[in-house]
DOVEXRO-201724 format. One line per 2 residues: number of its first residue (from 1); their letters; for each residue x, y, z of C-alpha. Coordinates in Angstrom, 1 decimal, padded with zeros to 4 digits. Each point is the difference from the previous one (the first is absolute). Example, Ala and Ser with C-alpha at 12.3 -4.5 7.8 and 13.67 -1.06 7.14 Angstrom:
BEGIN
1 = AS = 012.3:-004.5:007.8; 001.4:003.4:-000.7
This chain:
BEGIN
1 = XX = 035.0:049.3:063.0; 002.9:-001.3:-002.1
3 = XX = 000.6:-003.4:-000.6; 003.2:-001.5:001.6
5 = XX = 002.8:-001.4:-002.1; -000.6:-003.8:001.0
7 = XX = -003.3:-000.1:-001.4; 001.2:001.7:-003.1
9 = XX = 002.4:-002.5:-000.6; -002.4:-002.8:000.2
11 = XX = -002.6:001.1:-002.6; 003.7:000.9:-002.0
13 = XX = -000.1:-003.7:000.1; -003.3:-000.9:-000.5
15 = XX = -000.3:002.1:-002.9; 003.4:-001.4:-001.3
17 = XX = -001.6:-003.6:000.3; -003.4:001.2:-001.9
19 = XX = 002.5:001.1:-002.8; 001.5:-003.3:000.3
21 = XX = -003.5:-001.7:-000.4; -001.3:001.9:-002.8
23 = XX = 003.1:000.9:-001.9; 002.3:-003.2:-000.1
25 = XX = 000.4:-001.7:-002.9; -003.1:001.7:-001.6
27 = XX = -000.8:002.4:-002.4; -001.5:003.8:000.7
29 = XX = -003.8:-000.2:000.0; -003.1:-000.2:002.6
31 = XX = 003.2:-000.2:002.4; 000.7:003.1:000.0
33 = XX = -003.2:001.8:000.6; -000.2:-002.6:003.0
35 = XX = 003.0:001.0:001.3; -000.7:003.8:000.2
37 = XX = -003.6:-000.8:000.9; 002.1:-001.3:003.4
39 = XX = 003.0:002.0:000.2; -001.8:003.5:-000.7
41 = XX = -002.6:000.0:003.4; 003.4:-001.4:002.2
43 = XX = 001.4:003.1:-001.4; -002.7:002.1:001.0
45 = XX = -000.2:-001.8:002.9; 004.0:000.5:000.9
47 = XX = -000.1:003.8:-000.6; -003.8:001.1:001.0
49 = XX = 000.0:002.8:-002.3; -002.2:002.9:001.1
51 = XX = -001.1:001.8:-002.8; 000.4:-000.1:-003.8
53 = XX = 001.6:002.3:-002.1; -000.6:000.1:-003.9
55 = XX = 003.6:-001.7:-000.2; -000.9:-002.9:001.6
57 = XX = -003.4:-000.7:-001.0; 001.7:000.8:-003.7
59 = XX = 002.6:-003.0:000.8; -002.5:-001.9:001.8
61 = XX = -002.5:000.2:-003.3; 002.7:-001.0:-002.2
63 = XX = 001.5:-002.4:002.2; -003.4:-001.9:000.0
65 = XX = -000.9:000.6:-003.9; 003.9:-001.2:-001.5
67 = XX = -001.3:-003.3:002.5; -003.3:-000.4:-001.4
69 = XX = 001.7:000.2:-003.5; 003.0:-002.1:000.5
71 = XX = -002.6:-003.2:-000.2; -002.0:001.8:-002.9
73 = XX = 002.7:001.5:-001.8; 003.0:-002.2:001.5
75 = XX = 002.6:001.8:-001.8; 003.7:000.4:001.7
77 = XX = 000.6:003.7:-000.5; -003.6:-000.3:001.9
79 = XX = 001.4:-002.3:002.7; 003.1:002.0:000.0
81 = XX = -002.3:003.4:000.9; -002.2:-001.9:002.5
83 = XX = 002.5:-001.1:002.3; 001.8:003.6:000.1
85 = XX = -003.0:001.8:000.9; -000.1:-002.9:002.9
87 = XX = 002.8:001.5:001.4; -000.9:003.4:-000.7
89 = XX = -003.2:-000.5:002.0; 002.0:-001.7:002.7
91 = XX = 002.3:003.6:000.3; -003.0:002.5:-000.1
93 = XX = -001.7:-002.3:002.5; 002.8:000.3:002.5
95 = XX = 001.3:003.6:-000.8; -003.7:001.4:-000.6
97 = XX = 000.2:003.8:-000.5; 001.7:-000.8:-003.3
99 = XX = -001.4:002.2:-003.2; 002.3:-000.6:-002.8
101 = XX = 000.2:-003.1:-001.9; 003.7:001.0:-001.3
103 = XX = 001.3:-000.2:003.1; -002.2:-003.2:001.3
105 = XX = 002.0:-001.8:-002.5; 003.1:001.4:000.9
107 = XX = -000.6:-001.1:003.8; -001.9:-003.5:-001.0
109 = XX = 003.9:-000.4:-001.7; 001.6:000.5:003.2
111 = XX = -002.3:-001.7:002.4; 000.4:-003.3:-001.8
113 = XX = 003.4:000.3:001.0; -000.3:001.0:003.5
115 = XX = -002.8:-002.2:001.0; 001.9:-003.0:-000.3
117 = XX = 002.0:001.3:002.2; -002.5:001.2:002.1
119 = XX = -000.5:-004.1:000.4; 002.8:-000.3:001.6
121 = XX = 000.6:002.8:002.5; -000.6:001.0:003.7
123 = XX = -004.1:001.2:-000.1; 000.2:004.2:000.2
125 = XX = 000.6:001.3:003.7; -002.6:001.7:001.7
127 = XX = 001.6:003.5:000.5; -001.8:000.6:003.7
129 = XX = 001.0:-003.7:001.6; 003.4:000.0:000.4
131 = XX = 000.6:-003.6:000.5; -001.6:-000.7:-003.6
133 = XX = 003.8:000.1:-001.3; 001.3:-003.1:001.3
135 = XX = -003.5:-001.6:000.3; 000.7:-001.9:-003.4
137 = XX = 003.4:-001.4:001.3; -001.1:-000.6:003.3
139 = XX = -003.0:-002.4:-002.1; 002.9:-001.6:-002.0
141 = XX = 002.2:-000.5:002.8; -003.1:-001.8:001.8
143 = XX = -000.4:-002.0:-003.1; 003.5:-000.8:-000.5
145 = XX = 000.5:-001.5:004.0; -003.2:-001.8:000.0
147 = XX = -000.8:-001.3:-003.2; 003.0:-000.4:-002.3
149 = XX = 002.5:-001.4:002.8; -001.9:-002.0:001.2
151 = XX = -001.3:-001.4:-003.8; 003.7:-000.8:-000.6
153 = XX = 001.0:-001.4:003.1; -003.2:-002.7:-000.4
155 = XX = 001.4:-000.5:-003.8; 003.4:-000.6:001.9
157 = XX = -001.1:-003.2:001.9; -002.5:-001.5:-002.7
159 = XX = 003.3:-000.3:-002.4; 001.9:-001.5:003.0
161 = XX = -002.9:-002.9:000.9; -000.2:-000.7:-003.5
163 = XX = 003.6:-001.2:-000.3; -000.2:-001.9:003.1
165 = XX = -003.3:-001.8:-000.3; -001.2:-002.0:-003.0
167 = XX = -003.2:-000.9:002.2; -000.6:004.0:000.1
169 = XX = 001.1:000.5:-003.6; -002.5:-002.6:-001.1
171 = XX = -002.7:001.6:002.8; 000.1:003.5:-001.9
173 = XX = 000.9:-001.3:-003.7; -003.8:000.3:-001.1
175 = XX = -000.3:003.3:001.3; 003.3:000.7:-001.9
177 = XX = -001.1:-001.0:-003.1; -003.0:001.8:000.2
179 = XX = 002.1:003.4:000.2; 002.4:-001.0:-002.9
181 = XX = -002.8:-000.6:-001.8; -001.2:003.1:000.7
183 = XX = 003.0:001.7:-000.9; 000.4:-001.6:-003.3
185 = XX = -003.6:001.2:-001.2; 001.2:003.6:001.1
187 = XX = 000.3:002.0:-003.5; 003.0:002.5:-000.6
189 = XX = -001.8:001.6:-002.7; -003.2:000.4:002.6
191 = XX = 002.1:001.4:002.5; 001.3:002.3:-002.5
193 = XX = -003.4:001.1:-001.0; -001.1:000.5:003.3
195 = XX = 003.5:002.2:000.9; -001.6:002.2:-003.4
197 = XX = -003.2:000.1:001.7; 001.5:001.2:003.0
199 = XX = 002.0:003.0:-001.8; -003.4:000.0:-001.6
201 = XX = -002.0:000.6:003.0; 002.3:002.1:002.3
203 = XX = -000.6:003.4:-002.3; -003.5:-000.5:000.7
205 = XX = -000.2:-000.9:003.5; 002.9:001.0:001.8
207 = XX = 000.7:003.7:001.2; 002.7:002.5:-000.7
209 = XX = 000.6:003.5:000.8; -000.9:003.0:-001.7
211 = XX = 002.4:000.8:-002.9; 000.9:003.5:-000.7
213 = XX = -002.0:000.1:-003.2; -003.2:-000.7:001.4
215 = XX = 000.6:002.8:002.8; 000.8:002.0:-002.8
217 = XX = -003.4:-001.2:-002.2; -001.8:000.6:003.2
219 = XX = 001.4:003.8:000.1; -000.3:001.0:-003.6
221 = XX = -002.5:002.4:-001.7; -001.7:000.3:-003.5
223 = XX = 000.6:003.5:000.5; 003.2:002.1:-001.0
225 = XX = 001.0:002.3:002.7; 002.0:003.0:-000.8
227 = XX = 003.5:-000.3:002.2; 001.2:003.8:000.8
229 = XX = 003.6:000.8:000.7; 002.0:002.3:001.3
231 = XX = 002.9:001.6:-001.4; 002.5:001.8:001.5
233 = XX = 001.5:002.5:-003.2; -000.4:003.4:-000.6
235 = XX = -001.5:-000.1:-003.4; -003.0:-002.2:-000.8
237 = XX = 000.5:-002.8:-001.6; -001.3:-001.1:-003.7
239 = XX = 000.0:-003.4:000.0; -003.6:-000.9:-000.5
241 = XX = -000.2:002.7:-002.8; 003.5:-001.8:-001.5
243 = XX = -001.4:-003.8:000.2; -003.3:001.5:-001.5
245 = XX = 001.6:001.3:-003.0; 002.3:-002.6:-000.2
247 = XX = -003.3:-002.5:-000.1; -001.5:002.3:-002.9
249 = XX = 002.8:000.1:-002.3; 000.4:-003.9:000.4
251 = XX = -003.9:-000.8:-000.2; -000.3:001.8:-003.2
253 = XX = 002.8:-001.7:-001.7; -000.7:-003.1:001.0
255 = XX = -003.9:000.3:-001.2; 000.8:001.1:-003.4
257 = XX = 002.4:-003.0:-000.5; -002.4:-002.3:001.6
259 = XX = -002.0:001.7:-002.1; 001.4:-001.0:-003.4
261 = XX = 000.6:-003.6:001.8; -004.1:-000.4:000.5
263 = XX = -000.6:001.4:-003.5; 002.2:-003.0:-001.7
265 = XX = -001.4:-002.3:002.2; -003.8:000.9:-001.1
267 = XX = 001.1:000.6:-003.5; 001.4:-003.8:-000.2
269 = XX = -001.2:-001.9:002.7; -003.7:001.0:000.3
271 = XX = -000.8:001.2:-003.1; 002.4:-001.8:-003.0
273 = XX = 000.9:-002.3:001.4; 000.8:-003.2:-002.4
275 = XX = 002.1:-002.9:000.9; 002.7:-001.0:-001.9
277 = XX = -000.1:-004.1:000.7; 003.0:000.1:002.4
279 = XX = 000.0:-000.8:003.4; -000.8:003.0:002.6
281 = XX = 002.0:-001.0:002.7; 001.9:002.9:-000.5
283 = XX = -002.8:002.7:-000.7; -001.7:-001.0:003.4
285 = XX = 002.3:-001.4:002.3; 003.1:002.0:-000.6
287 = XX = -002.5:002.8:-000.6; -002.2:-000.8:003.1
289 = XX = 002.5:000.3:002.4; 001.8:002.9:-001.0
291 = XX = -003.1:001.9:-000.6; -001.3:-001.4:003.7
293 = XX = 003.3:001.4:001.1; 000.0:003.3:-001.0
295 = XX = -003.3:000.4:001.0; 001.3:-000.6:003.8
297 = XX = 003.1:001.8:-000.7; -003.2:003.0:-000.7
299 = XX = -002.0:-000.4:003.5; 003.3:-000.2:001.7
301 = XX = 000.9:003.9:-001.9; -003.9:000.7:001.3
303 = XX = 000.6:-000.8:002.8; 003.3:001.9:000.9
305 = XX = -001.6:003.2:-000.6; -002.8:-000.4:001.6
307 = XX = 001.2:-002.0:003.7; 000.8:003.2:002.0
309 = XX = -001.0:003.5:000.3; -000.5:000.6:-003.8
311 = XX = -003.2:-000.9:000.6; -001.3:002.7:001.9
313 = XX = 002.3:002.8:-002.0; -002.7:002.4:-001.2
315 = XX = 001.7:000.5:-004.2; 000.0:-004.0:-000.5
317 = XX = -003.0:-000.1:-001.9; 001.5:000.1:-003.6
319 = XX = 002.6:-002.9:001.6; -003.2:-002.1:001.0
321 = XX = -001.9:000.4:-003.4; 003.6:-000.9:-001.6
323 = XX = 000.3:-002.8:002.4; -003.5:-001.5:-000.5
325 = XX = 000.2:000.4:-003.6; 003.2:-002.4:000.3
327 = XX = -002.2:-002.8:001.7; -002.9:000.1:-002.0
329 = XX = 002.8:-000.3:-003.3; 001.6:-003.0:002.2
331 = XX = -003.7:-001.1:000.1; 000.5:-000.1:-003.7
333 = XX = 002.7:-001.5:000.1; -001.5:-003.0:002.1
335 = XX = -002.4:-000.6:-002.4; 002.1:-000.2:-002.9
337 = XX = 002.1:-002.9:002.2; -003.7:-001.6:000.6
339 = XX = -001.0:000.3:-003.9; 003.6:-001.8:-000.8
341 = XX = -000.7:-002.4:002.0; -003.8:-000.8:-001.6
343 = XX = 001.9:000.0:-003.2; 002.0:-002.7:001.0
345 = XX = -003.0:-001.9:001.4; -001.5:000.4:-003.3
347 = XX = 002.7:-001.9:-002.1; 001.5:-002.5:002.4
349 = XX = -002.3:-000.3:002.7; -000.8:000.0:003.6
351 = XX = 002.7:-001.0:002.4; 000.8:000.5:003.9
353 = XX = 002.6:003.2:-000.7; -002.6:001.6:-002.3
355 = XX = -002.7:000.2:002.8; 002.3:000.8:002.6
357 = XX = 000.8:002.9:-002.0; -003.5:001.5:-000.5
359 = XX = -000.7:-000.5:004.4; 003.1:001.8:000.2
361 = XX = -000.7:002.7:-001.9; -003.1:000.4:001.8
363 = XX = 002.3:000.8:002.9; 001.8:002.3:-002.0
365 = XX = -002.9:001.9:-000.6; -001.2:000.5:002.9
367 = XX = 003.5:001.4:001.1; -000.6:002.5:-002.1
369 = XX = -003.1:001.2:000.7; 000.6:000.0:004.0
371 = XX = 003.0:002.0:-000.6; -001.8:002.6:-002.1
373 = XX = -002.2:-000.3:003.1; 002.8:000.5:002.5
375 = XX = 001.6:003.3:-002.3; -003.7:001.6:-000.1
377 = XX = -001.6:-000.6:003.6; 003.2:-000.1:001.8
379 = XX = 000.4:-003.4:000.8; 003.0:-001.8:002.1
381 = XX = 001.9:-002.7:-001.6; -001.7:-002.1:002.4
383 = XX = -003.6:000.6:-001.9; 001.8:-001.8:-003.0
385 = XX = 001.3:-002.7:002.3; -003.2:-001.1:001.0
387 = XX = -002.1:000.7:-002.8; 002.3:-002.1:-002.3
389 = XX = 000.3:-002.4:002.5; -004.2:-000.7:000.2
391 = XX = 000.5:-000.1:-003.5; 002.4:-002.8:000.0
393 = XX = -001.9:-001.9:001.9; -003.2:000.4:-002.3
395 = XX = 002.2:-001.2:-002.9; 001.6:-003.0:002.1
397 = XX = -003.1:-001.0:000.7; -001.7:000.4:-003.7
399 = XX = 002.4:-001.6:-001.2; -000.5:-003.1:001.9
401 = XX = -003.3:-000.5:-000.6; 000.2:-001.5:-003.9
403 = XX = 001.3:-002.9:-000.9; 002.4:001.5:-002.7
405 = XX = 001.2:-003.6:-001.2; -003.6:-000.4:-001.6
407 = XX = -000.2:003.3:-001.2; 003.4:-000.2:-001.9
409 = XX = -001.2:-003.0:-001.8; -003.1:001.0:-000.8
411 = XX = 001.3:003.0:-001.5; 002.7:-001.3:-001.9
413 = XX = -001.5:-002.2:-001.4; -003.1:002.0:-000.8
415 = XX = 002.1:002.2:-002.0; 002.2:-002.9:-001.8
417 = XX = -000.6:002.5:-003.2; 001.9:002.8:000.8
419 = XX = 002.3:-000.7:002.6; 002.6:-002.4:001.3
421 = XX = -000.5:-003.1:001.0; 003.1:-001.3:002.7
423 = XX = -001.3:-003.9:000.3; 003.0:-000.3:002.7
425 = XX = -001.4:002.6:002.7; -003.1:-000.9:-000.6
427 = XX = 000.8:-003.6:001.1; 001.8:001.1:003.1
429 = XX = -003.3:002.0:001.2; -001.9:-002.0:003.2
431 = XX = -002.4:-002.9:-000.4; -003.5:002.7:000.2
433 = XX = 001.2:001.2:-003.5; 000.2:-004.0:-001.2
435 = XX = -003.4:-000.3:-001.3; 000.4:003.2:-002.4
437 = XX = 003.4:-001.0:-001.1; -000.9:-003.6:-000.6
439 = XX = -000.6:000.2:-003.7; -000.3:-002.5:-002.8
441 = XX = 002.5:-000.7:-003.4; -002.7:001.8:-001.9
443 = XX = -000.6:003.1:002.4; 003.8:000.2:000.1
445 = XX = 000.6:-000.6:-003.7; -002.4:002.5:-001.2
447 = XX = 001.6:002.4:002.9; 002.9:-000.5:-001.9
449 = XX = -001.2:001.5:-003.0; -001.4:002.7:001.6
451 = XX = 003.4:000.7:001.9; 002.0:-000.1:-003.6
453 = XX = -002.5:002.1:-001.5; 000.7:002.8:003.1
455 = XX = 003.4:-000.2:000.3; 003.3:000.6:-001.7
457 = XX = 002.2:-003.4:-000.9; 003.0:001.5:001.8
459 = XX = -002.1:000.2:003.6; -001.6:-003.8:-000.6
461 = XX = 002.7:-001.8:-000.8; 001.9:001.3:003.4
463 = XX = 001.8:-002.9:001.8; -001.5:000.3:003.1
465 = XX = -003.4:-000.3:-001.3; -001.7:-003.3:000.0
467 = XX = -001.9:-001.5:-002.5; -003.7:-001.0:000.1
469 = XX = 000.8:-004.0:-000.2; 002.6:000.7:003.0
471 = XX = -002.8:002.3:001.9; -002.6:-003.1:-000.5
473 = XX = 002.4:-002.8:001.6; 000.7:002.1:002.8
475 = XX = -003.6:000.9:000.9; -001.3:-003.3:000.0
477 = XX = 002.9:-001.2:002.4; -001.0:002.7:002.1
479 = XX = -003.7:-000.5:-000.1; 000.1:-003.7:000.7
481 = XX = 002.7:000.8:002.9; -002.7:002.5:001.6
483 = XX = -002.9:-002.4:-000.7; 001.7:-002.3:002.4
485 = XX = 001.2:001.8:002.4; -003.1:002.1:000.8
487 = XX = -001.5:-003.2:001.3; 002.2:-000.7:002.4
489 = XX = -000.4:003.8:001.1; -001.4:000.9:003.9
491 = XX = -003.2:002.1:-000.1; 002.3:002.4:002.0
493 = XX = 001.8:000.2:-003.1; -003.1:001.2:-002.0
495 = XX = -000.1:003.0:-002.1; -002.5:001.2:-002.3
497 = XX = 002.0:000.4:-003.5; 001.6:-003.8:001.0
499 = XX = -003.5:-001.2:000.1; -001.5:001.8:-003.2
501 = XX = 003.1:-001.0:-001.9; -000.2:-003.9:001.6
503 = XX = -003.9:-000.2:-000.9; 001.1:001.7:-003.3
505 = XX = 002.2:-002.5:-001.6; -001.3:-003.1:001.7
507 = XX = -003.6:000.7:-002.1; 002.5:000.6:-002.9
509 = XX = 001.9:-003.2:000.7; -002.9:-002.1:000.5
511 = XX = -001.7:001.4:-002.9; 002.9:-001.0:-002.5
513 = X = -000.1:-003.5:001.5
């Protein structure tokens, strides 16, 4: 039996007040995997879900790991992934014949605008009782009459006998005072925070209808069907046979100039490559994106020729084999991108951009590969929808579970010898990374003359680049600044990298002493 309105809009409330509790004017940590240890069962609870598909227990999974990690990682692309998949699991928990994460995310957008409307609207009529239309203004008529008149009328007469009696004025001024006491310890900020956690909540808890995409998710097949029509001329037609040709003559000329492409790539990228002692901003950002760009510009010509009945015509075959050959070469292609990219990890480093890059190539990949699948086993285009979107939410989820702060330092400074060393990022990465960026004037002097020895004059003596002496002042402000204010941290404020890297540099604190 569903649960009415009223009782949704209390645990709305509740929840919003838990958020307020564990949230305000703390950092993420323990918090958070307290608050979906709570908020997840109510959800269950609000939507009774009767049976699992993969989807959800997929969402679910992740929903629960990205949690778990956000105190053992506690990263905020981490905390960033945790809290959509929240409200991902909140939409295939109400709307649960859902099989495509693509368009999940698409309807998790739009329900976290609707439910807070949902908040405020008339509860959803009962088609078969046909007095359930006015029953939610016949309520708030009742409420009106004898609650709110009545309230304001009372309010009326208090002001009145105030004026005209100081004896009554002086009966009620304790009682007063309370209240304005009251009032005064009332936040603004906390009644902010608990409106967020109530726009917070109301995706999770509250109900909407159906949107069109999840009707349509729910009626979709892996499996191409062939549409036959009917035509009314006198002379059959050729189009199939015209497209087909069309698709041959354009396959082949675009595979022997991506071709020629792939052959200069290997030639000077994987093979002789040799750096010049520039910057490669240009050969892998500029180059990235344009390469990542034509490579979609490549599934999208794939995909044209094979999204209708050109699939089933019987003389495709040397269009497929032409077609395929085109993927694997954007395969190629891919790779190249990935292998520019580890040569710009090699000489300047790890960064945030540089690891995004290799996830999203991952996804790249796999776009291929499931559309080679789609042209050889006759696949619908909604096959790549919800193969590429499971595989999103694998490499969401991966990618939440390092903390990538540490790893950056670690690397960078592990390999001081060969590549770049950019003091200033490195000193804007989160407190976990502290304890292996912490380094003394001799570590960072003889890093120094390891980073002079490895790189060009012109690329050191940048601007923007700080120097070690600048690096070392900074650091120790921000070590003693977390020193202190880890202390005065609640444990729902614990996370695991906060406490390594606290235990860390107080044993290296105390041991200089």
């Amino acid at each position: 039996m569903d649960m009415k309105k009223p009782h949704l809009v209390v645990l709305a409330l509740v929840t919003s007040a838990l958020f307020v509790v564990l949230f305000y004017q703390k950092m993420i940590g323990l918090n958070l995997l307290l608050f979906e240890a709570v908020v997840v069962p109510v959800m269950f609870y609000v939507n009774r879900p009767i049976k699992f598909n993969l989807l959800t227990v997929s969402i679910l999974s992740a929903t629960g790991l990205t949690a778990f990690f956000a105190v053992i990682a506690n990263t905020s692309w981490g905390i960033f992934v945790n809290f959509a998949l929240l409200f991902c699991l909140g939409y295939v928990l109400a709307f649960q014949k859902g099989k495509s994460f693509a368009h999940v995310v698409c309807g998790t957008f739009l329900r976290c605008f609707l439910a807070q409307i949902s908040l405020f609207s008339p509860q959803p009529k009962d088609e078969t009782d046909p007095n359930a239309k006015t029953s939610f203004w016949r309520k708030s008529y009742k409420f009106f009459f004898i609650v709110v008149i009545p309230v304001c009328i009372l309010l009326f007469f208090f002001v009145l006998y105030l004026a005209s009696s100081s004896g009554f004025y002086y009966f009620v001024e304790p009682f007063l005072n309370k209240i304005a006491d009251w009032i005064s310890k009332i936040s603004f900020t906390m009644f902010w925070f608990f409106i967020l956690g109530l726009i917070v909540a109301n995706p999770l808890i509250m109900r909407t209808k159906p949107f069109s995409i999840y009707e349509q998710d729910c009626s979709s097949s892996n499996e191409l069907k062939r549409i036959r029509r009917k035509y009314f001329f006198p002379f059959r037609t050729t189009a199939l046979k015209t497209q087909n040709t069309a698709g041959v003559v354009l396959l082949f000329l675009l595979n022997a100039l991506i071709l020629c492409f792939n052959y200069v790539d290997i030639t000077n990228i994987w093979i002789g490559f040799e750096w010049n002692g520039r910057f490669l901003r240009e050969f892998v950002h500029e180059g990235t994106w344009i390469l990542l760009f034509s490579v979609f510009i490549s599934a999208a010509i794939a995909l044209y020729f094979f999204h209708n009945n050109l699939n089933f015509y019987s003389k495709n075959k040397l269009l497929k084999r032409l077609t395929v050959l085109w993927i694997v070469q954007n395969l190629v292609m891919t790779l190249s991108v990935a292998i520019r990219n580890f040569h710009y990890i090699n000489h300047f480093g790890l960064a945030y951009k540089r690891i995004a890059v290799l996830f999203f190539l991952v996804l790249v990949a796999v776009g291929l590969v499931t559309i080679i699948i789609k042209i050889l086993q006759l696949k619908s285009s909604y096959f790549l929808w919800r193969i590429n979107g499971f595989s999103l939410l694998v490499v969401l989820t991966v990618s939440s579970l390092f903390n990538w702060d540490t790893i950056i330092t670690k690397y960078n400074f592990a390999h001081c010898n060969r590549s770049l060393i950019e003091y200033r990022f490195i000193a804007e990465l989160s407190d976990a990374a502290l304890p292996y960026a912490a380094k003394t004037m001799e570590e960072l002097a003889d890093i120094d003359a390891a980073q002079k020895k490895a790189m060009p004059p012109e690329i050191i003596s940048q601007d923007y680049l700080w120097d070690y002496q600048t690096y070392y002042d900074c650091m120790i402000r921000k070590q003693t600044v977390f020193l202190k204010h880890y202390q005065s941290r609640s444990v729902l404020e614990w996370n695991l990298p906060d406490y390594l890297a606290y235990r860390k540099l107080n044993k290296t604190t105390k041991a200089d002493k």
